[in-house]
C-alpha positions as CSV (number, residue, x, y, z in Angstrom):
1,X,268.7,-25.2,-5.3
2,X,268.3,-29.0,-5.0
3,X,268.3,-31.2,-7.8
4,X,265.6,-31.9,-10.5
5,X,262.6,-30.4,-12.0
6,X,262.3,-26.3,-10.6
7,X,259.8,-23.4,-11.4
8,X,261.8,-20.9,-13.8
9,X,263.4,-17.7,-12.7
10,X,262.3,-14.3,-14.2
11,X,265.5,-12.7,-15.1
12,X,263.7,-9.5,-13.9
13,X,262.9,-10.0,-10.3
14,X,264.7,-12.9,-9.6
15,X,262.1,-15.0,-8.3
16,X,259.7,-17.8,-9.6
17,X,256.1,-17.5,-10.5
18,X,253.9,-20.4,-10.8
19,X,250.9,-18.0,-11.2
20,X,252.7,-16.6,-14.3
21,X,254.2,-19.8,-15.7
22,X,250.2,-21.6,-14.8
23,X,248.4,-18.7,-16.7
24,X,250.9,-19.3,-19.7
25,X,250.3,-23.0,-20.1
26,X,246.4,-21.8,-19.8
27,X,247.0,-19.7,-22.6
28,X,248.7,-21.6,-25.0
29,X,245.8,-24.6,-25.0
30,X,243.7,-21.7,-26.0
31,X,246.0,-20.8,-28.7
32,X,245.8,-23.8,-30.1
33,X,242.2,-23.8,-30.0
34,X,242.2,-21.3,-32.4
35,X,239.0,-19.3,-32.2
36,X,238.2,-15.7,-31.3
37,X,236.3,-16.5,-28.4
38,X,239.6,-18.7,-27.0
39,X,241.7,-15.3,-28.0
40,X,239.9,-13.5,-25.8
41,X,240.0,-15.5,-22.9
42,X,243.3,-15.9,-23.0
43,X,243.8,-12.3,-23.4
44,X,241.8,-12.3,-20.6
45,X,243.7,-13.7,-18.2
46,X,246.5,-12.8,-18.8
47,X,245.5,-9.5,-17.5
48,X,243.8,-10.9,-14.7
49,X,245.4,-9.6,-11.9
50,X,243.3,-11.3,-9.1
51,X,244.1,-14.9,-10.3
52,X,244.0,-16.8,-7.2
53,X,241.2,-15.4,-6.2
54,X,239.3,-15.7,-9.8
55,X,240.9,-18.3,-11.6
56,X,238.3,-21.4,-11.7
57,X,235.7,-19.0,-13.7
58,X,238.0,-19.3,-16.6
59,X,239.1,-22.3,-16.5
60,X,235.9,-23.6,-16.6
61,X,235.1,-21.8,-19.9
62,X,238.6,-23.0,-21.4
63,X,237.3,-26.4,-20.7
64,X,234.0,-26.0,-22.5
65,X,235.8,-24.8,-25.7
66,X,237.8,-27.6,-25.9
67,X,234.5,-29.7,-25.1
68,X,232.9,-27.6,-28.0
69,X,236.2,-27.6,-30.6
70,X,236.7,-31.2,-32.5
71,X,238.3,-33.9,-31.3
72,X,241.5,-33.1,-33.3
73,X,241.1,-29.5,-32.5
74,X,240.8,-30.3,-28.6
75,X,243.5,-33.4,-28.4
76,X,245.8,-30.4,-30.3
77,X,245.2,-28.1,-27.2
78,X,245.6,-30.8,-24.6
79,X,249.1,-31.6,-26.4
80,X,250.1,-28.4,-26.6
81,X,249.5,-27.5,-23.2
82,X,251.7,-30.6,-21.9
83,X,254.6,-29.2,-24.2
84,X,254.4,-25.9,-23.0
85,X,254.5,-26.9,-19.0
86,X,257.1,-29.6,-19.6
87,X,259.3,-27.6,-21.8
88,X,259.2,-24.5,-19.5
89,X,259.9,-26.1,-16.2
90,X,263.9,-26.2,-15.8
91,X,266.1,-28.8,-14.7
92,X,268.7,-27.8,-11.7
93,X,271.8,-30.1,-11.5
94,X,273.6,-31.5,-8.4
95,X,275.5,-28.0,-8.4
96,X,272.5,-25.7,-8.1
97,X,273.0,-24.5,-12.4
98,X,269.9,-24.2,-14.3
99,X,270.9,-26.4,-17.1
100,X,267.9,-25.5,-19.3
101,X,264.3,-26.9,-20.3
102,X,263.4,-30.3,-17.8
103,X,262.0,-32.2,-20.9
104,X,266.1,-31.7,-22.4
105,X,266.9,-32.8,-19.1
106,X,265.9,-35.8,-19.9
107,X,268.5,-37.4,-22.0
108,X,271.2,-34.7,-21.4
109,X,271.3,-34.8,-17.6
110,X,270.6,-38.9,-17.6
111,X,273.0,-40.2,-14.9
112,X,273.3,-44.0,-16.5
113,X,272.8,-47.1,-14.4
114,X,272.1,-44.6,-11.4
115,X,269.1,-47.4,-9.8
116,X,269.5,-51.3,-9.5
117,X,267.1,-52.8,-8.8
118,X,265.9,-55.3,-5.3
119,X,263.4,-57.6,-5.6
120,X,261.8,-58.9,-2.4
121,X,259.1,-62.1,-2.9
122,X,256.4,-61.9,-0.3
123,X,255.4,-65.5,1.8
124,X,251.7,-65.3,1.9
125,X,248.7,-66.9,-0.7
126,X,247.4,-65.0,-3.2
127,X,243.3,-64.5,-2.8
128,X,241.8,-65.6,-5.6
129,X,238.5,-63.3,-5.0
130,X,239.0,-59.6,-4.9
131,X,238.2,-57.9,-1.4
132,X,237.4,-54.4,-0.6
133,X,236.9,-53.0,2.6
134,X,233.4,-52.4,3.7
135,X,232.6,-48.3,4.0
136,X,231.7,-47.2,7.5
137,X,228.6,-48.2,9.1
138,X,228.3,-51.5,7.2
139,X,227.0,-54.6,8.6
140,X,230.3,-56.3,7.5
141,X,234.5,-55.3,7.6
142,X,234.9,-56.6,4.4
143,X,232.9,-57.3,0.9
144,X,233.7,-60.0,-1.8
145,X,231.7,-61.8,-4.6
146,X,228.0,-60.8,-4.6
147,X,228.4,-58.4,-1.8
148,X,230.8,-56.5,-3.3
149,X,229.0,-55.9,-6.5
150,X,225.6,-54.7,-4.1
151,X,227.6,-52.1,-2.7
152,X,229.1,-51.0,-5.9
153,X,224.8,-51.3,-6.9
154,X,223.9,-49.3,-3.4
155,X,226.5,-47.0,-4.9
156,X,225.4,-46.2,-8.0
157,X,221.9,-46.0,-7.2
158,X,222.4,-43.5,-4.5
159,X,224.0,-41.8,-6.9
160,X,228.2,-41.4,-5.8
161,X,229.6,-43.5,-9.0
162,X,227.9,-44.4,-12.0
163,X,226.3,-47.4,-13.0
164,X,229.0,-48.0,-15.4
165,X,231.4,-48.2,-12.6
166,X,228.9,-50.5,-10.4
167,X,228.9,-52.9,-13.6
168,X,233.0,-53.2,-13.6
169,X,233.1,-53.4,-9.6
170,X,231.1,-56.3,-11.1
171,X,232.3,-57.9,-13.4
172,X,235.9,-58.1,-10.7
173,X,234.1,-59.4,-8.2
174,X,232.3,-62.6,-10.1
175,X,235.7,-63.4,-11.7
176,X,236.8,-66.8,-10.9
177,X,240.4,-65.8,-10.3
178,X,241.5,-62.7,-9.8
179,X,245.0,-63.6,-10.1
180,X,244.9,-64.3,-13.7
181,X,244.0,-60.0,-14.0
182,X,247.4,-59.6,-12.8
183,X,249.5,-62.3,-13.6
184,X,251.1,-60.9,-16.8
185,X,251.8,-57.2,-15.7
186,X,254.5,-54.9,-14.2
187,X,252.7,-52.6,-12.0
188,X,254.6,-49.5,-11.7
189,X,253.5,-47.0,-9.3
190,X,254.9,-43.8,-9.2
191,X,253.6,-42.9,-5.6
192,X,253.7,-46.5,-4.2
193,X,252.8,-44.5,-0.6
194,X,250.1,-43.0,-2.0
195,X,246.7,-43.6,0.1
196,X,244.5,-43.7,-2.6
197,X,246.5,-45.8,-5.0
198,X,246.3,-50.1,-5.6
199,X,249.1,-51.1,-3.5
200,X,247.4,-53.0,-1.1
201,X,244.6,-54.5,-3.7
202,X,247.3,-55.5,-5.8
203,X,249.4,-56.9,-3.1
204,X,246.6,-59.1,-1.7
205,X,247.0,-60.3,-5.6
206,X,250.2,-61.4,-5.8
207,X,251.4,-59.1,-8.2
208,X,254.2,-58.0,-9.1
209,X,254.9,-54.2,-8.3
210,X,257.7,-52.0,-8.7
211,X,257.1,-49.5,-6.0
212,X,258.6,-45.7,-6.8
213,X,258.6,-43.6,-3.7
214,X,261.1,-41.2,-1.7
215,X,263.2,-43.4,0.8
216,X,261.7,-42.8,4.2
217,X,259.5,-44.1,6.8
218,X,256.7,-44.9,4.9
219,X,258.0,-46.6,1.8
220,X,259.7,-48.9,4.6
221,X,256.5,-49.5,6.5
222,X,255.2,-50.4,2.8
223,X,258.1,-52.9,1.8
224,X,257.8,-54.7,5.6
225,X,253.9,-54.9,5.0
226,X,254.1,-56.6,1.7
227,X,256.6,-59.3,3.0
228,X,253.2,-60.9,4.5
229,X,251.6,-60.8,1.2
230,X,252.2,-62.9,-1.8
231,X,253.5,-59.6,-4.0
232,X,256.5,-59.5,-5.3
233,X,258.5,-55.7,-5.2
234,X,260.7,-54.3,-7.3
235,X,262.2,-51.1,-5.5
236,X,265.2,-48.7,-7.2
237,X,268.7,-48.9,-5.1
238,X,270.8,-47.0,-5.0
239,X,273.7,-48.0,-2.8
240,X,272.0,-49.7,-0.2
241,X,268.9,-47.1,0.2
242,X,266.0,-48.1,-1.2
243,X,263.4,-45.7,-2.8
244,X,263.7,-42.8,-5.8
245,X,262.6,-39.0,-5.8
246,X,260.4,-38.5,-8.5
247,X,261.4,-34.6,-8.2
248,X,265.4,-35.2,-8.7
249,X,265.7,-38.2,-9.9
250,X,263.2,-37.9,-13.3
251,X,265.6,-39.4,-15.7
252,X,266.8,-42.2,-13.7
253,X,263.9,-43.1,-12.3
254,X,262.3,-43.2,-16.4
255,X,266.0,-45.5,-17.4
256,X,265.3,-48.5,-14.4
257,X,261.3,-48.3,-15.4
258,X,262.6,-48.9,-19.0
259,X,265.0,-51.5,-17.9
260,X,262.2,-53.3,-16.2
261,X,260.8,-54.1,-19.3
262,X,263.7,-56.1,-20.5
263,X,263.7,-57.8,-17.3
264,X,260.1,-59.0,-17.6
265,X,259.6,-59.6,-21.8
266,X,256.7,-61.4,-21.2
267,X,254.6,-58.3,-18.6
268,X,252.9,-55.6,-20.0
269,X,254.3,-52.1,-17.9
270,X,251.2,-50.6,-16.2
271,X,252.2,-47.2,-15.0
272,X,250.2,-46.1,-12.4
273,X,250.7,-41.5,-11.4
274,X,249.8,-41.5,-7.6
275,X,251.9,-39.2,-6.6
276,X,249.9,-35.7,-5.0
277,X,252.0,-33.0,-3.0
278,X,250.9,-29.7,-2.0
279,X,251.1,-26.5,-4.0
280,X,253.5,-25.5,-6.2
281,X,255.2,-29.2,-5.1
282,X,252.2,-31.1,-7.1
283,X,252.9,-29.3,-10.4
284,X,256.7,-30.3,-10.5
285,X,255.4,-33.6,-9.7
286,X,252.8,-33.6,-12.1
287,X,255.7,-32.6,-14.6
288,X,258.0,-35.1,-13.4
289,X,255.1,-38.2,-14.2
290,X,254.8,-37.4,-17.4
291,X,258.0,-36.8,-18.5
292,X,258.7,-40.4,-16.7
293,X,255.7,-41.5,-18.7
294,X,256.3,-39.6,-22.3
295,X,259.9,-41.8,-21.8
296,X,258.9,-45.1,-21.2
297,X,256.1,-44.7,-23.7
298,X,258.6,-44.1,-26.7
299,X,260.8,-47.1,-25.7
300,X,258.0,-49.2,-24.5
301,X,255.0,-49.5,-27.0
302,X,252.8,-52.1,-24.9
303,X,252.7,-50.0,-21.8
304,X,249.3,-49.0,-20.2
305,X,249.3,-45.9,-17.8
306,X,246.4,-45.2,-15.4
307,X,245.6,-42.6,-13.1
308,X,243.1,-41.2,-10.6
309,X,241.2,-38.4,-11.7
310,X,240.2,-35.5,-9.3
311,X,236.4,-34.4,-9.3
312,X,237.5,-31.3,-7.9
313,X,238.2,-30.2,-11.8
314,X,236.3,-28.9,-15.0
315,X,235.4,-31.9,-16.8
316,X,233.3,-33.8,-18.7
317,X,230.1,-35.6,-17.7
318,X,227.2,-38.1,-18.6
319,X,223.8,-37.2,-19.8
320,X,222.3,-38.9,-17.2
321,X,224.1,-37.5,-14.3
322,X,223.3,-33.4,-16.0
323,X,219.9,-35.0,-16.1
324,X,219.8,-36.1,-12.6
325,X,221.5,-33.1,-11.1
326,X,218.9,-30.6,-12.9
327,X,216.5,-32.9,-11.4
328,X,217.6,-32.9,-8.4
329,X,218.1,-28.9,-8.5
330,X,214.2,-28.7,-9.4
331,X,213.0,-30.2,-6.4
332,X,215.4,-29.2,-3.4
333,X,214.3,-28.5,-0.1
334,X,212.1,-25.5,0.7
335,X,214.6,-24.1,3.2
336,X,217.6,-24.2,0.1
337,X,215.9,-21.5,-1.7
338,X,217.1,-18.4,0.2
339,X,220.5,-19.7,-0.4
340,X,220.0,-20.2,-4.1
341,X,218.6,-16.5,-4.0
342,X,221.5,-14.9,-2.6
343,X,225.1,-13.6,-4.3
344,X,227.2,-17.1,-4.8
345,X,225.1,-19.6,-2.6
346,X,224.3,-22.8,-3.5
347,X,225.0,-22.9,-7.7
348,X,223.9,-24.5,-10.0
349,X,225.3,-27.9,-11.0
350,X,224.6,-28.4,-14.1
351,X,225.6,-26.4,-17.4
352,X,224.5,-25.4,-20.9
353,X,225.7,-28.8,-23.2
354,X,227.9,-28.0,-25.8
355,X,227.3,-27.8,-29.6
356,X,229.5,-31.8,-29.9
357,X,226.7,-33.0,-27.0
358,X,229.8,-33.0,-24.1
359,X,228.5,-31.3,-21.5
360,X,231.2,-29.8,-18.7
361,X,230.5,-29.9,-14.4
362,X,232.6,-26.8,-12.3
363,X,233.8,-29.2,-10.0
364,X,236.7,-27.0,-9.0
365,X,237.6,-26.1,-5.6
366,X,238.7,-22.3,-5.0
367,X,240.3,-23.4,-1.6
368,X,242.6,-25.9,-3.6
369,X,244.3,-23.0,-5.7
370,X,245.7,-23.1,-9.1
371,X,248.3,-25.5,-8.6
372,X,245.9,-28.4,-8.4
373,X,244.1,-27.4,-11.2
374,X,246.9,-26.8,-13.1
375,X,248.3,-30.3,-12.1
376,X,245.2,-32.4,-12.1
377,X,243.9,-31.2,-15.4
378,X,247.7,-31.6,-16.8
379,X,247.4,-35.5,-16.1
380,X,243.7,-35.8,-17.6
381,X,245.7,-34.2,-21.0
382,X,248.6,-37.0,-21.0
383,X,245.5,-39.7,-20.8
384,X,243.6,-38.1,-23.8
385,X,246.7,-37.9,-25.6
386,X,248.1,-41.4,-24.7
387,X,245.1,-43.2,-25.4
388,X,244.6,-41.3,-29.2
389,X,248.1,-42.2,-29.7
390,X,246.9,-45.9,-29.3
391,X,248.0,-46.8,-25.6
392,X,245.6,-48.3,-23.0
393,X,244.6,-45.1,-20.6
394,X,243.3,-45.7,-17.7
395,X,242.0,-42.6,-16.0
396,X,238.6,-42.6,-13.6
397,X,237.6,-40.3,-11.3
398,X,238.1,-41.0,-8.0
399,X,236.0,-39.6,-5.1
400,X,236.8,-37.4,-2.0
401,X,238.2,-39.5,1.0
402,X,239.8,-39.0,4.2
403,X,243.2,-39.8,3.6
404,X,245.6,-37.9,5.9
405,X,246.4,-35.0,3.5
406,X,242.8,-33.7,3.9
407,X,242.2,-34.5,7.1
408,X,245.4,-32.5,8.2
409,X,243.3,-29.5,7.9
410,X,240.1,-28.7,10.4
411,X,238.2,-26.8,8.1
412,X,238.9,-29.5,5.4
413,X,238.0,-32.5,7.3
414,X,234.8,-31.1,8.7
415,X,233.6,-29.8,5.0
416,X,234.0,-33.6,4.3
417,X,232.0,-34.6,6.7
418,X,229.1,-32.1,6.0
419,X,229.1,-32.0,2.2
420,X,227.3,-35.4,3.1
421,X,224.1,-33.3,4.2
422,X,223.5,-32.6,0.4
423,X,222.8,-35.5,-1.4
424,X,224.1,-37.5,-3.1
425,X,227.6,-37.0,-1.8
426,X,229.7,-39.2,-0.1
427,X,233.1,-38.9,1.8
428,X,234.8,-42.2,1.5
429,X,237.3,-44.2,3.6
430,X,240.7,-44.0,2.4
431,X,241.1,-47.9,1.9
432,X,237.5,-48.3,0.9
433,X,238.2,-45.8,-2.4
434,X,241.5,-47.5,-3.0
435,X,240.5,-50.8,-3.2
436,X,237.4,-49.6,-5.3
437,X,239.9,-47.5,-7.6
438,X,241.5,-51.0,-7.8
439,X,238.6,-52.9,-9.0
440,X,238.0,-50.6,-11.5
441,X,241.5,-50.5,-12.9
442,X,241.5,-54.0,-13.1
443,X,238.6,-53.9,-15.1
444,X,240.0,-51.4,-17.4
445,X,243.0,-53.4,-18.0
446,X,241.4,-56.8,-18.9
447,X,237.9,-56.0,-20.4
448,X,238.0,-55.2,-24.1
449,X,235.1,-52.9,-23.9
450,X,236.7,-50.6,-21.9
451,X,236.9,-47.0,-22.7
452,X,240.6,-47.5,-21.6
453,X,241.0,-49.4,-24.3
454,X,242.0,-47.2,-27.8
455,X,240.2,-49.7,-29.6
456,X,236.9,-48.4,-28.5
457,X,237.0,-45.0,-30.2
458,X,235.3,-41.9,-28.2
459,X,233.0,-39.0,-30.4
460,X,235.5,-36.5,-28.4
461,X,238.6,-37.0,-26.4
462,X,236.5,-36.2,-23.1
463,X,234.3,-38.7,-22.9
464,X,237.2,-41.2,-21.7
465,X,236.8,-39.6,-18.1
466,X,232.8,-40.1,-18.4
467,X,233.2,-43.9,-18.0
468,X,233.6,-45.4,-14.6
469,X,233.3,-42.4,-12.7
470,X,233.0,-42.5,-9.1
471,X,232.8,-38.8,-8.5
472,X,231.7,-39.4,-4.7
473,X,228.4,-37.3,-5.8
474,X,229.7,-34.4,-7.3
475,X,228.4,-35.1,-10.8
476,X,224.6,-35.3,-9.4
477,X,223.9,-33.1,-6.7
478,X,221.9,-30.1,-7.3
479,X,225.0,-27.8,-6.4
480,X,228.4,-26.5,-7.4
481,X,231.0,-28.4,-4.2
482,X,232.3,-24.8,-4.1
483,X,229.2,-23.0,-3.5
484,X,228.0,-25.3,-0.5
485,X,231.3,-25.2,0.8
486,X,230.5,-22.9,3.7
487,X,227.6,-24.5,5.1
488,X,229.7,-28.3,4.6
489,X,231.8,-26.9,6.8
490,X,229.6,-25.8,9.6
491,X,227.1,-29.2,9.0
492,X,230.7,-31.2,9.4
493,X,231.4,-29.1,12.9
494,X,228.0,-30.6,14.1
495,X,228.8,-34.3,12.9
496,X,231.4,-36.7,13.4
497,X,232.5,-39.4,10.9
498,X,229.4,-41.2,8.8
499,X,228.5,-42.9,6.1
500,X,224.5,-41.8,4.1
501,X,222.6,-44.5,5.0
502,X,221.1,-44.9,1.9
503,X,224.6,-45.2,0.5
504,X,225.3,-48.8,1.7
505,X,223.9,-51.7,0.1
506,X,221.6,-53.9,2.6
């Protein structure tokens, strides 16, 4: 066994279980919850046998009792779900020996001084106005200034984001300099490579980014593509490779971010989780970002973290996009109503709202598995937990795009394409969500209104997800994503790659 974070072994059959090890962490948030009804769910399933198959109906109904429980009771069950996944992942060292828990890993298996760090200043001029690139099938390649906040209107009035997130598209695009957003900040981003994350927005910017990523091909093509720009990188070295494994390198990689911030006394650390790997990979990943983060948290008080929040989870959502779902739902097409007849076609959206007025969307995707769940919902815990603990959380949903991890897979890329056919969602271009994602973290970051801010105090821990949401639809169509994901796929295998019209501002 490599180095780093690993799923633990039953002494029994010698082999690892993420199933097992997933349904515990499950359990123990509803332990904490503390009510009959969370007993017997997690009594439940742990004698679910059929897990892969049936897990997303009970995590659904874990999620609305900790929407229904208070917002001690539920930031409690979010915590003690992190500790139990952190503490029961192991740590394997260089020689293949389980050394124990990965969160004693830590400080016990820190290899000091491992990273230096080399800083490389781009040549070009920073933009002053912030750019995103125009969505397929617009009149224009790229939007600024009062075109970009119409799209981010056409947006929210079709109904893909909400109007809260077309208002801080807004408020970043009429800024006189966008410079000054980033000027005082470290931007760490743990998944530099990652498609959907700021790197490029930022870059354009001029900030100043330290970029974690494995060494390879593409954290190379990233370094050479920024030398054009007016960013200015900070990569970990070791020796003369440049790059860190998030995976084996955990302590390390938490010491140099640390180190950064005695570097740069006068930048706030923005610490940005980007990084996605299939299966059983993205837990361990998942694991090793927050232990990175839980670090440089403790030793770092004026740190921000931010991340991207999937749709394709159980979650909170606004009033208004229940409202506009059930609405929608009401007045489908004649031809949808055989569907919503039969066994498991075309579900229901929207949900019964819970006693605390949070009301919960299925957004979860059986043909992602319980990994993703598992590490997807993990990160929305750290940002409830960071933000109560009075740290700036930034964490937005971000919507469904055709980066090249979904489009990898037929079936997956076609369902993009179709899911279109039910309104209002909308598969988006990888850059045109990043930049987006961008904007919005931007805005998070420097307007004190923000719900990222802890200032702003929520009525319950969930509603920090319901601001900013640009849920590519999911929160406002009549249906479940998982119930129309049959005939996405077959509407995709008649279609090639669009953008709803009604989708792109004029």
């Amino acid at each position: 066994m490599a180095r780093g974070i690993a799923w633990p072994v039953d002494p029994k059959s010698g082999k690892a279980s993420s199933t097992k090890i997933g349904k515990s962490v499950w359990c123990e948030v509803l332990n904490a919850l503390g009510t009959d009804e969370a007993k017997k769910l997690a009594g439940a399933i742990n004698k679910e046998r059929g897990w892969r198959a049936n897990y997303t109906s009970y995590i659904v109904k874990l999620v609305e009792l900790q929407a229904a429980a208070s917002p001690e009771v539920c930031l409690a069950s979010c915590k003690a779900g992190l500790d139990k996944l952190n503490s029961t992942m192991t740590w394997v060292s260089g020689d293949g020996t389980v050394t124990g828990a990965a969160t004693d890993a830590m400080s016990s298996q820190l290899q000091k001084g491992t990273f230096s760090t080399t800083e490389q200043k781009g040549t070009g001029s920073a933009e002053k106005d912030f750019v995103l690139q125009a969505p397929t099938g617009h009149s224009k390649p790229v939007l600024s200034k009062a075109d970009l906040a119409a799209q981010g209107e056409a947006w929210a009035n079709y109904g893909c984001i909400e109007p809260s997130a077309a208002r801080a598209i807004a408020g970043v695009a009429n800024a006189k300099d966008c410079t000054e957003l980033v000027k005082d900040k470290v931007f760490v981003l743990l998944g530099a490579t990652s498609a959907l994350g700021p790197f490029k927005a930022l870059s354009r910017l001029g900030a100043t980014i330290a970029c974690v990523a494995r060494p390879g091909k593409k954290l190379n093509k990233l370094v050479e593509d920024a030398k054009s720009t007016p960013a200015t990188l900070l990569l970990p070295t070791k020796g003369d490779v440049l790059g860190a494994d998030l995976l084996s390198d955990t302590p390390e990689i938490a010491e140099w971010v640390i180190s950064l911030s005695k570097k740069y006394p006068g930048k706030q650390l923005v610490v940005g989780c980007y990084i996605y790997l299939d299966g059983e990979r993205h837990v361990r990943a998942s694991v090793g970002m927050d232990l990175a983060v839980d670090a440089i948290l403790k030793a770092c008080p004026n740190t921000a973290i931010t991340q991207l929040v999937s749709p394709a989870t159980a979650h909170a959502i606004s009033d208004e996009a229940k409202a506009d779902s059930l609405a929608r739902y009401e007045n489908t097409p004649l031809w949808h109503a055989p569907f919503r007849a039969g066994f498991g076609s075309f579900a229901k959206n929207a949900r019964e709202t819970m006693s605390t007025g949070v009301s919960v969307t299925d957004g979860l995707s059986n043909m992602q598995g319980p990994n993703y769940a598992l590490a997807k919902t993990s990160q929305q815990w750290r940002a409830f937990v960071a933000k109560a603990e009075g740290f700036v959380a930034s964490a937005n949903h971000a919507p469904a795009a055709r980066t090249e991890s979904m489009v990898a897979y037929s079936t997956i890329a076609a369902a993009l394409e179709g899911m279109q056919s039910f309104e209002p969602l909308v598969a988006y271009d990888p850059q045109t969500a990043s930049d987006m994602m961008a904007a919005i973290l931007l805005w998070d970051l420097s307007d004190k209104s923000s719900a990222a801010n802890p200032k702003n105090k929520d009525a319950h821990p969930f509603n920090l997800l319901v601001e900013n949401a640009c849920h590519g639809g999911m929160w406002r169509c009549a249906y479940t994503t998982d119930s129309i994901g049959k005939w996405s796929f077959i509407y995709g295998k008649m279609t090639s790659s669009y953008t709803p019209e009604g989708s792109l501002s004029k």
